[in-house]
N, C-alpha and C positions, 0 to 999 in steps of 0.2 A: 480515287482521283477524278477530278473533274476534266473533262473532255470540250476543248471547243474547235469544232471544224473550223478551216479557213478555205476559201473556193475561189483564189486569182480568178481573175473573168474575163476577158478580149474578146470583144465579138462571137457570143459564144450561145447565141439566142436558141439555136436548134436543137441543144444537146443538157441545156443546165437544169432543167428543168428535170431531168430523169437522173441528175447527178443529187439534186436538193432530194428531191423523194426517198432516193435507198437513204441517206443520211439522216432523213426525218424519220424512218421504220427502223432505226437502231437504237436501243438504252441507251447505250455506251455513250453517246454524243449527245454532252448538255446544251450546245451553243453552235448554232449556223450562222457565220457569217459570209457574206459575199462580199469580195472587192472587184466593182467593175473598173477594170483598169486601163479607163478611158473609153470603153466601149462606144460603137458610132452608128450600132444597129440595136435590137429591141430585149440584151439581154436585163436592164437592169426590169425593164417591163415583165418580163418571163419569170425572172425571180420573185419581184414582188407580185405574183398569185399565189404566192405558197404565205400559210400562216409562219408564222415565230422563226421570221428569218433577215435577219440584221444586216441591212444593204449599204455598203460605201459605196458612192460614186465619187471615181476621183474623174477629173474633168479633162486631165491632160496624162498618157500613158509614160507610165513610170518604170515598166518591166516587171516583172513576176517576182524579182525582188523585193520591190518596192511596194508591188500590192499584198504581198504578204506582210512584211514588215509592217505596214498601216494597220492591217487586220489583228499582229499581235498587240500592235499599243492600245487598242481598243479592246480587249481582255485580259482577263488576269487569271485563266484555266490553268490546270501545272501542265496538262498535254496538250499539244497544238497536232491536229490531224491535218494535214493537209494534201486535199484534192482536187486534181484538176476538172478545168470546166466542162473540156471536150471528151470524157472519157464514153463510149460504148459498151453497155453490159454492167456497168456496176450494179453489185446489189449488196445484202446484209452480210453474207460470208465474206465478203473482201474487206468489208471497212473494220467487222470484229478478227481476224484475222491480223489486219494490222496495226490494230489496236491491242490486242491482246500482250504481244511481249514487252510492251514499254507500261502498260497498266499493270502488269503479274511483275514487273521486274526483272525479267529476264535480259532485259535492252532497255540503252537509254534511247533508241532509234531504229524504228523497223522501215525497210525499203521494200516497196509492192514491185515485183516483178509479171510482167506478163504472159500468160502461157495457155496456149491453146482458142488464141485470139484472131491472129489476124498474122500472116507468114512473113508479112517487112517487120510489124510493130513488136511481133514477139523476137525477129532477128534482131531487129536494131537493141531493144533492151537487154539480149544475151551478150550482144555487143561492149554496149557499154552499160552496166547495170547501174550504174552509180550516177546516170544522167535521170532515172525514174523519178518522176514529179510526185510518186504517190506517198505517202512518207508519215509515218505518228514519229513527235518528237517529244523528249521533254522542254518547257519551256526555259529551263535555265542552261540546255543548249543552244537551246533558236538563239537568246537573246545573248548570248557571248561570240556571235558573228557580227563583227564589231561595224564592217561596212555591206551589212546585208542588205541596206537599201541601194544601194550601189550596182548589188551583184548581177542588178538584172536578169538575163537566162541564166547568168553562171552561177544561182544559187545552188543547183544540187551539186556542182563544182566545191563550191565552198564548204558546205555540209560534210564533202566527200573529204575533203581536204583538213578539216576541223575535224573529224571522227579518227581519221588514221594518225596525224600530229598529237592527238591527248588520246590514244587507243580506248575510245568511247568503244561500249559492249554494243553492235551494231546486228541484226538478225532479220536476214534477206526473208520475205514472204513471198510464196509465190501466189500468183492472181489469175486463176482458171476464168478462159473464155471472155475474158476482157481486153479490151482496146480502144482507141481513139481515135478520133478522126485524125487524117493524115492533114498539113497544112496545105497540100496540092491538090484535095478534095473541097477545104473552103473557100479558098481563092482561084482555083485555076492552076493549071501546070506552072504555065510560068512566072507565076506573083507567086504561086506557094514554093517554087524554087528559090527567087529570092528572097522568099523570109524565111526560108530554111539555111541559106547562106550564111543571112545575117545574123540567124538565132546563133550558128557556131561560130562566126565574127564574134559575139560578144563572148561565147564561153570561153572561145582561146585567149581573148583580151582580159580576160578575169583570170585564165590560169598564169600566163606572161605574169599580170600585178600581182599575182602572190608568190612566182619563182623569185620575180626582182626583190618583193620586199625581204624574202628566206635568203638571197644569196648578199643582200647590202647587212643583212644583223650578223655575216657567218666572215663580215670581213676583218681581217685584220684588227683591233684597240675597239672594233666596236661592241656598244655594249648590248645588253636585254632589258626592259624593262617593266 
């Protein structure tokens, strides 16, 4: 199966460059793309030092959604890797790890858990594992989330929500001594409080539109289609 990474990008000039490298030192991964998704500082610059790596700059920011959904329309790999821009520590054992059980067949979706990383970032993903941005899918999963340009942060909502609704074969990896940067580390305490506010503003507001659209098909005469 052919492999093509997908790397959402927001302002993420400090860190992308050590996320493209372990991605560039793995077989497994045919295709690097970046979506700079609206960036305002010098990530699309940082990526393009690196050879054989496929840069989208979208100009106006669309959500993680959105910039992955651009990235799938521009391949046609059967697996979509995807990882985040700000991750700390990644290297060759993480990405073949979660590559491995959707390429062997074991899963049509493996979820990178974090462990032995960083004591909030590995809490928070114990927390809620199924918010983990790190993720190999097959592509004719990605592409049957029908408003994933939409989902903006609440896309690992929707994946999460898609996998348990068609009991898609789903297989947690865990991901030694890896993490990322906190959002209160690149903005400041208090701008990264409120884009931490607003990242869960949008994921409640994605989970709400998919309760309302589940409980208007489960009413009364109406139908499925």
């Amino acid at each position: 199966m052919k492999v093509a990474a997908i790397v959402p990008a927001y302002n993420e000039e400090q860190t992308i460059g050590r996320v493209i490298y372990a991605l560039q030192h793995t077989s497994l991964v045919d295709r690097i793309i970046v979506v700079s998704d609206g960036s305002e500082d010098r990530t699309v610059e940082a990526a393009s030092a690196f050879d054989n790596v496929e840069i989208i700059e979208l100009l106006e920011n669309r959500g993680k959604g959105g910039a992955i959904k651009v990235g799938l329309d521009h391949c046609r790999e059967e697996v979509i890797l995807i990882i985040d821009a700000d991750l700390i520590g990644l290297n060759i054992k993480h990405i073949e790890s979660l590559l491995e059980p959707v390429i062997e067949g074991r899963a049509e979706m493996s979820v990178g858990i974090f462990e032995k990383g960083r004591a909030v970032t590995d809490f928070a993903q114990k927390m809620a594992p199924f918010l983990s941005g790190q993720r190999a899918i097959k592509r004719d999963l990605l592409e049957n989330i029908s408003d994933l340009n939409l989902s903006r942060f609440g896309i690992e909502v929707a994946l999460h929500q898609y996998a348990e609704e068609k009991q898609v074969a789903v297989e947690i990896v865990q991901l030694p001594d890896l993490s990322h940067v906190m959002k209160e580390e690149k903005l400041g305490f208090w701008k990264g409080i409120l884009a931490r506010v607003k990242m869960y503003w949008e994921i409640l507001r994605y989970v709400l539109k998919i309760e309302s659209k589940a409980s208007k098909s489960h009413l009364p005469g109406s139908k499925k289609f």
